[in-house]
C-alpha positions as CSV (number, residue, x, y, z in Angstrom):
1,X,-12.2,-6.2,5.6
2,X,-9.2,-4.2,4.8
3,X,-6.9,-4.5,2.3
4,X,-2.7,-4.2,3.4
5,X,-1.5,-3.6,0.2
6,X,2.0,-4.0,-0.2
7,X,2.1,-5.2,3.3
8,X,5.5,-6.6,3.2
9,X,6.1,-8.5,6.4
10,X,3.3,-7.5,7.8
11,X,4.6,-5.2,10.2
12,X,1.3,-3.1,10.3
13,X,-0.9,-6.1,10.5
14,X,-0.8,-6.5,14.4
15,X,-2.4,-3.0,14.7
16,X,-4.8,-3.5,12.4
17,X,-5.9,-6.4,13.4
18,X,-5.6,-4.9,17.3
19,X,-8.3,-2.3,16.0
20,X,-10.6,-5.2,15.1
21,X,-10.3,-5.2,11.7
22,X,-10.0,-8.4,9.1
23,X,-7.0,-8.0,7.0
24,X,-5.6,-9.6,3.8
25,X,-2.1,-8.7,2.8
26,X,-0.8,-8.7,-1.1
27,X,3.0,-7.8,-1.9
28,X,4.9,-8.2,-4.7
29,X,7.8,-10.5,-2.8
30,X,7.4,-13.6,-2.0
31,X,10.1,-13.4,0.8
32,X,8.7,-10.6,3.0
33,X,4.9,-12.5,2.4
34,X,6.9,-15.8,3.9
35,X,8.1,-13.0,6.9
36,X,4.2,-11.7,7.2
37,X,2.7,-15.0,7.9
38,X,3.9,-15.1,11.4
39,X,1.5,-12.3,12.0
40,X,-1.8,-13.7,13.0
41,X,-4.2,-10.2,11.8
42,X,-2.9,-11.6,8.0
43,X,-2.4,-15.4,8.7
44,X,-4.2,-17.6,5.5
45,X,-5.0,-14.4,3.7
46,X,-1.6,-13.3,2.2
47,X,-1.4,-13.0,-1.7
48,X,1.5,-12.6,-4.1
49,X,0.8,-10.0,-6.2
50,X,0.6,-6.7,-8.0
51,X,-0.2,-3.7,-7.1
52,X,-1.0,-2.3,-10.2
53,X,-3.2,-5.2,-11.1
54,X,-5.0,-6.1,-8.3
55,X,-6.3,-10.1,-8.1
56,X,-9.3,-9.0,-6.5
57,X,-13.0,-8.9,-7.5
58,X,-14.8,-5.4,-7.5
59,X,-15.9,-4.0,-4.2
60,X,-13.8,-6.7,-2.2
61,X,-13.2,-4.1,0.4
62,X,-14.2,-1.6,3.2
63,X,-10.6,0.2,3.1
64,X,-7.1,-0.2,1.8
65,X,-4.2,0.7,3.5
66,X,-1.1,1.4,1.4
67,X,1.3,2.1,4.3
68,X,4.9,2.6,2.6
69,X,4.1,0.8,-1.0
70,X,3.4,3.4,-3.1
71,X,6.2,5.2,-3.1
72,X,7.9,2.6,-4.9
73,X,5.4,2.9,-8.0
74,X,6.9,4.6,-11.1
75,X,5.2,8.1,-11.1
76,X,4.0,6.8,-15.0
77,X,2.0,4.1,-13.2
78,X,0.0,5.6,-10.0
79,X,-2.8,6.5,-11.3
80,X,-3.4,3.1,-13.0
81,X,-2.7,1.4,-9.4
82,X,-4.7,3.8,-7.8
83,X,-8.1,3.4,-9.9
84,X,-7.0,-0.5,-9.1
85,X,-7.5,0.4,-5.6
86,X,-11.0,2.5,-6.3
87,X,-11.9,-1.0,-8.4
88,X,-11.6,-3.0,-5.4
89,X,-12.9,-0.6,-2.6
90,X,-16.4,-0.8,-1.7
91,X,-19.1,2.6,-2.4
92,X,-18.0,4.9,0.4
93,X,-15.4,2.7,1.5
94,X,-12.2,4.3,3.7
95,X,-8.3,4.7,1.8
96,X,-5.0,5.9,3.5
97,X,-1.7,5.7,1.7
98,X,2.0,7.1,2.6
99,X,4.6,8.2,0.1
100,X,7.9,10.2,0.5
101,X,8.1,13.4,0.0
102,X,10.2,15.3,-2.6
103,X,10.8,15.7,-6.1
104,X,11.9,13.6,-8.9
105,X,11.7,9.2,-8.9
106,X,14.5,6.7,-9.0
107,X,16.4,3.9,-7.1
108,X,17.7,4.6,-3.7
109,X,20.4,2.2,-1.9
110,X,20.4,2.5,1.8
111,X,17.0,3.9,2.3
112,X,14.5,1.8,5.4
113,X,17.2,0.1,6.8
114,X,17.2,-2.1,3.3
115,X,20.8,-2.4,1.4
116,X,19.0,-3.6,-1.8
117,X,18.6,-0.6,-4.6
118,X,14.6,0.0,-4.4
119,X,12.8,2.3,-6.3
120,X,11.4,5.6,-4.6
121,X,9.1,7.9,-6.3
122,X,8.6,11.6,-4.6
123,X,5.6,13.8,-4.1
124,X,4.6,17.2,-2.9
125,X,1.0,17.9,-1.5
126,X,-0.8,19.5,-3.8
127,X,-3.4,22.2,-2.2
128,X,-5.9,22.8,-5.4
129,X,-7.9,26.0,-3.1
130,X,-5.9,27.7,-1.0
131,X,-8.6,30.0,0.4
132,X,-9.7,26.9,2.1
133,X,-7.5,26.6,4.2
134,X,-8.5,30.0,6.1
């Protein structure tokens, strides 16, 4: 069971589900959750929610995939959604997230297409061993 947080309308739900996987959606907005129920990989398992406080029991599960939501977490709050998404991954359990690049956080009009002003916070890769990398 995989977890499409923030999953918006539910654009990568088709291909999840086309890999076979049982997916549950939660976003913040109730009108891109009304846009995500017309895809059947989500269809009766869509929540309204938070992703900083997840409505989910421990170990709930196998992966998590935060595909374009975390990016629009303040930088203050990531690491408290992100031990909410270790809380509700099972032991061993698989997690892939996307965020944009850069430096710096705020609200960005005219960014995905969207007119709205959204919030967008940046990140660099940090490499903690360079000598690993060979």
């Amino acid at each position: 069971l995989v977890l499409d947080l923030g999953c918006g309308p539910g654009l990568d739900g088709p291909a999840l589900g086309g890999a076979g996987l049982r997916c549950a959606g939660l976003d913040i907005s109730s009108r891109l959750l009304q846009l995500a129920r017309s895809q059947p990989a989500l269809a009766g398992r869509l929540v309204l929610g938070d992703l900083r406080c997840l409505p989910y029991a421990e170990t709930s599960f196998d992966a998590v995939w935060a595909g374009g939501s975390l990016h629009h977490v303040l930088r203050a709050d990531i690491r408290g959604a992100l031990a909410e998404v270790s809380r509700v991954t099972k032991a061993g359990g698989i997690f892939m997230a996307s965020v944009e690049r850069g430096d710096g956080e705020g609200y960005q009009v005219q960014m995905d297409n969207v007119a709205d002003a959204r919030w967008y916070a940046y990140y660099e890769p940090v490499i903690q061993n360079p000598e690993s990398l060979g």
